[in-house]
N, CA and C atoms as a LAMMPS dump frame, in Angstrom:
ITEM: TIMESTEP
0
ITEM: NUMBER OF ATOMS
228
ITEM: BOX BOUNDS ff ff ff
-5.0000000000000000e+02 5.0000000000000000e+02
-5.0000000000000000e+02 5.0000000000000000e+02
-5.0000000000000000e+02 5.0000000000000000e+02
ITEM: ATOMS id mol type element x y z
1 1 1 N 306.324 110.633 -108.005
2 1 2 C 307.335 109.852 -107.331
3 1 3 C 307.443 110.355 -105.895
4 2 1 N 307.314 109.348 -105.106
5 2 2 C 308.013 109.657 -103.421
6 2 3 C 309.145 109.605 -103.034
7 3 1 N 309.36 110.391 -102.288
8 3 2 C 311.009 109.915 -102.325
9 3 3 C 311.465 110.6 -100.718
10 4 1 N 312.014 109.227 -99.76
11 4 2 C 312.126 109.91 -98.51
12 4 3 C 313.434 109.402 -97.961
13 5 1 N 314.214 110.615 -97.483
14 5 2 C 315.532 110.275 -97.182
15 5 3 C 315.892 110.227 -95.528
16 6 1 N 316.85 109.612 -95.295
17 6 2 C 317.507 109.498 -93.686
18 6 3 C 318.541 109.134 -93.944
19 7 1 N 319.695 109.859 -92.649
20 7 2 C 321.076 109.714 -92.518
21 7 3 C 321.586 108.345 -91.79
22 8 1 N 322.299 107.857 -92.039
23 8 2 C 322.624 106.845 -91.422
24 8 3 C 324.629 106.992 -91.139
25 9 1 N 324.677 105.687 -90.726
26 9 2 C 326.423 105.34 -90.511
27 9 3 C 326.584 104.015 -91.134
28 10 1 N 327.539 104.036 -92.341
29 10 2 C 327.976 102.564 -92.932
30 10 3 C 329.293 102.609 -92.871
31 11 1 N 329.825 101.704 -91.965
32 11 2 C 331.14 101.373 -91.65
33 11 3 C 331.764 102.662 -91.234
34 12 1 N 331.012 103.123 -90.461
35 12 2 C 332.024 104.248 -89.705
36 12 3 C 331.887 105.346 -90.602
37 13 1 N 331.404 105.57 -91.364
38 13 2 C 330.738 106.946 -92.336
39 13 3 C 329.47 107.261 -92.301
40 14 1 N 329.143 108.633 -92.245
41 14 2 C 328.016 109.07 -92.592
42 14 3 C 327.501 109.015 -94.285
43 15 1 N 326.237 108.338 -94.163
44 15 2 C 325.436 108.016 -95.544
45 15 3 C 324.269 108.446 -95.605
46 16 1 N 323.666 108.915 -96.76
47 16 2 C 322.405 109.446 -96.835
48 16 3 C 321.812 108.084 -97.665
49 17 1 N 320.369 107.882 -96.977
50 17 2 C 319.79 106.534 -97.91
51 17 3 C 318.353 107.354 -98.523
52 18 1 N 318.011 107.142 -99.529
53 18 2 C 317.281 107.375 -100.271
54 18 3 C 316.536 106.587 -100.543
55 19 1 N 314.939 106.588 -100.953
56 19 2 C 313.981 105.403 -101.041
57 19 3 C 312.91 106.281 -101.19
58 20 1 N 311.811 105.307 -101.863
59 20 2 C 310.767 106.123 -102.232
60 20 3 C 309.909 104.499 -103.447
61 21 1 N 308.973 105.254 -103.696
62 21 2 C 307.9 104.792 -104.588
63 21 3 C 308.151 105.481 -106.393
64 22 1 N 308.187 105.185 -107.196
65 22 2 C 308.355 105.421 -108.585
66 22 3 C 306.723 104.817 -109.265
67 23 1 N 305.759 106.202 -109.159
68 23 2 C 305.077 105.608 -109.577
69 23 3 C 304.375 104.871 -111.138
70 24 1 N 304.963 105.291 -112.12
71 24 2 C 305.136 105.023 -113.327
72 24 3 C 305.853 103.614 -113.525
73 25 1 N 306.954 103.23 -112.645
74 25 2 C 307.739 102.602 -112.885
75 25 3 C 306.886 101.079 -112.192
76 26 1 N 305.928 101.677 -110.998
77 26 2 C 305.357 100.71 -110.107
78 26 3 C 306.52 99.861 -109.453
79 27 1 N 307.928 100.655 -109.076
80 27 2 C 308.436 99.945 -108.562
81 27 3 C 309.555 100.794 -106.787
82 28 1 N 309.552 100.424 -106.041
83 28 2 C 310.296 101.32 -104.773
84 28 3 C 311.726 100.853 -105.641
85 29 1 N 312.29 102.113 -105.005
86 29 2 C 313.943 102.245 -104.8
87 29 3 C 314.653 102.442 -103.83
88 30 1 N 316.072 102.421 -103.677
89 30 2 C 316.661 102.526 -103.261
90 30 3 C 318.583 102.855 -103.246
91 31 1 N 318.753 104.215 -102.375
92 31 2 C 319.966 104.659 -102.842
93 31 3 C 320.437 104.536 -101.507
94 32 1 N 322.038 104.485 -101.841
95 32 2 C 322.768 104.871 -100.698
96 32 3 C 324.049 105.608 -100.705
97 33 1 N 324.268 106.742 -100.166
98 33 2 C 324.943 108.052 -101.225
99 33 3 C 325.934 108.743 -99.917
100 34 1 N 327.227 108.042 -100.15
101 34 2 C 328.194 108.857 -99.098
102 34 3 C 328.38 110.194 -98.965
103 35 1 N 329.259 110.54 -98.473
104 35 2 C 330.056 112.23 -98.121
105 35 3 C 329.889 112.941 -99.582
106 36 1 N 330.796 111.817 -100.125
107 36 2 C 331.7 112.852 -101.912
108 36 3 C 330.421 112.456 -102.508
109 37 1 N 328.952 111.926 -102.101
110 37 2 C 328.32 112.005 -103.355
111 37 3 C 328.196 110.904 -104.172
112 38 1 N 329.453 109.656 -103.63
113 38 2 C 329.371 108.553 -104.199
114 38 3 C 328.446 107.435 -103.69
115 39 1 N 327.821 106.782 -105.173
116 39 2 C 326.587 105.978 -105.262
117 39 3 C 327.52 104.661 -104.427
118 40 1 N 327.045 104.22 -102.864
119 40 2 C 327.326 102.989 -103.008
120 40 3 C 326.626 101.668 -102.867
121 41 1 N 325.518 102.11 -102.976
122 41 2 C 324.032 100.967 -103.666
123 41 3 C 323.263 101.725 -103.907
124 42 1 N 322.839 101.078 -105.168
125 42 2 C 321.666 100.852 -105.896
126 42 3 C 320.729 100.413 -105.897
127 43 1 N 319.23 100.243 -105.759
128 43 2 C 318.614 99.09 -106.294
129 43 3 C 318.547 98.614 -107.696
130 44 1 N 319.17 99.369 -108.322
131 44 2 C 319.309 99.074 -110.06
132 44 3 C 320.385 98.186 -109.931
133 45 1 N 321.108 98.002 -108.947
134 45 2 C 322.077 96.62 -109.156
135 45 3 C 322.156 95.476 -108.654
136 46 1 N 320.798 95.183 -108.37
137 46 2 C 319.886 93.772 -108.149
138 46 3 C 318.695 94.115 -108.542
139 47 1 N 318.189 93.73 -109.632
140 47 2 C 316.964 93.918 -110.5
141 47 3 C 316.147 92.49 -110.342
142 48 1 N 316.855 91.788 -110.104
143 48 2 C 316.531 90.291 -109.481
144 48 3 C 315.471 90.373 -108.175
145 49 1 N 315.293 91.365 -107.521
146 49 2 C 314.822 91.641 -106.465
147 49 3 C 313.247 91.827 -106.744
148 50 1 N 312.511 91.791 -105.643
149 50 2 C 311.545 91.9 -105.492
150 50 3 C 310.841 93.697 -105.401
151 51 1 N 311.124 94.616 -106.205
152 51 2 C 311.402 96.09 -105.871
153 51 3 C 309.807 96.457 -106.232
154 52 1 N 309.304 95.913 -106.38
155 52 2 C 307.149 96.524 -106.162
156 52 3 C 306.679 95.77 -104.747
157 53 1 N 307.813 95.115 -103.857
158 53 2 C 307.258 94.948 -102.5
159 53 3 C 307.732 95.94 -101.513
160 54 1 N 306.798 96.854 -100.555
161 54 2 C 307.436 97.652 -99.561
162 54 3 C 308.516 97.12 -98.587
163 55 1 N 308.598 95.122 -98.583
164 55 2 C 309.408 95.242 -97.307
165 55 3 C 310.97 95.147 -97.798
166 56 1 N 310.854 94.919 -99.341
167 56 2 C 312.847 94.779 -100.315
168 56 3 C 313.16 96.054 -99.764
169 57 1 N 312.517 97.55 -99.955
170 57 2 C 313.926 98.067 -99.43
171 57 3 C 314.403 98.568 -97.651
172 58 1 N 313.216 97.727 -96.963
173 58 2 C 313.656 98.036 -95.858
174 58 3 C 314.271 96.935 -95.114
175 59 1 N 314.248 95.674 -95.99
176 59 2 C 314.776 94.264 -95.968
177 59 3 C 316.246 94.853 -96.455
178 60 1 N 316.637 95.418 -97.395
179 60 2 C 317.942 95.636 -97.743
180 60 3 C 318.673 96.897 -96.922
181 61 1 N 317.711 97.596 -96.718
182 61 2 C 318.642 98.324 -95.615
183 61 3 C 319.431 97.643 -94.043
184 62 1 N 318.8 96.916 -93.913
185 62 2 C 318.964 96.078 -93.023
186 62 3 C 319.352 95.147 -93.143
187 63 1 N 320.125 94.617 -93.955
188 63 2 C 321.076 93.953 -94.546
189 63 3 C 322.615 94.673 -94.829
190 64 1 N 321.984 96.167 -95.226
191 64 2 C 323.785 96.632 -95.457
192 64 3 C 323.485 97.277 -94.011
193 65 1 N 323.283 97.494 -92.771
194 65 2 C 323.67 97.054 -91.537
195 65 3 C 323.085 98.785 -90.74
196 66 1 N 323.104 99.984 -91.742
197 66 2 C 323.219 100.984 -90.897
198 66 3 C 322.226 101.492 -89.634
199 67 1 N 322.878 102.038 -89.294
200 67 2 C 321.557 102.425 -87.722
201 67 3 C 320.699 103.881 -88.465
202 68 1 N 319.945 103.471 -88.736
203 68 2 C 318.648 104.175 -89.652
204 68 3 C 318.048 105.625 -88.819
205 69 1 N 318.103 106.872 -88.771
206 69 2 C 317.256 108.024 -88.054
207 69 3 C 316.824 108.657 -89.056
208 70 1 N 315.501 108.601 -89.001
209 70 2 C 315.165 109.512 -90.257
210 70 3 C 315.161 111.179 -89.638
211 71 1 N 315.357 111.884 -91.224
212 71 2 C 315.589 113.329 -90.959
213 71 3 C 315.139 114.178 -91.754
214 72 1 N 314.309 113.526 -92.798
215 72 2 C 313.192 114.645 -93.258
216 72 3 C 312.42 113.786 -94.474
217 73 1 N 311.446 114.167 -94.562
218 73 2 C 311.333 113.717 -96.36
219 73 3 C 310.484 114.378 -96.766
220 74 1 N 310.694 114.325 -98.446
221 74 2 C 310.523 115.196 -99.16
222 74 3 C 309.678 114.381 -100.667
223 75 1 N 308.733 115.278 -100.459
224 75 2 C 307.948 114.46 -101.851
225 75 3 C 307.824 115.041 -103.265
226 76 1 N 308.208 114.177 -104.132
227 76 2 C 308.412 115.273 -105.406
228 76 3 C 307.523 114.685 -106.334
C-alpha cells in the first residue's frame, strides 16, 4: 500500500489529507483527518465513485476546496 500525506486548511482549520494506492484492494483512497483526529471524509463514504481512477481523489480534493502543500510521504 502507498500512502502519501499533505497538510492543508478546511474552513479555517488545519487538516491532514491522506491518499494513496491499496494495492490488493486495486483501489486509491482517501482521508481527511482534523486537529482531534476526527475522520471528516472518507472515500468509504462514496463507494459510488470511481476510486481505481488516479484523477477521483485529486478530483475530490478539489472539490472539498483546501489549498493543498504537500509535506512528506511515506510508503508502507
Amino acid at each position: 500500500m502507498s500512502r502519501h500525506l499533505a497538510t492543508a486548511t478546511l474552513d479555517g482549520r488545519p487538516v491532514e489529507i491522506v491518499t494513496g494506492f491499496d494495492r490488493r484492494l486495486g483501489d486509491y483512497f482517501l482521508q481527511v483527518i482534523d486537529e482531534r483526529n476526527d475522520m471528516l471524509y472518507t472515500s468509504l463514504q462514496e463507494p459510488l465513485l470511481d476510486w481505481t481512477d488516479i484523477a477521483t481523489p485529486r478530483t475530490k480534493v478539489a472539490e472539498l476546496g483546501p489549498g493543498c502543500a504537500v509535506c512528506r510521504q511515506d510508503r508502507g
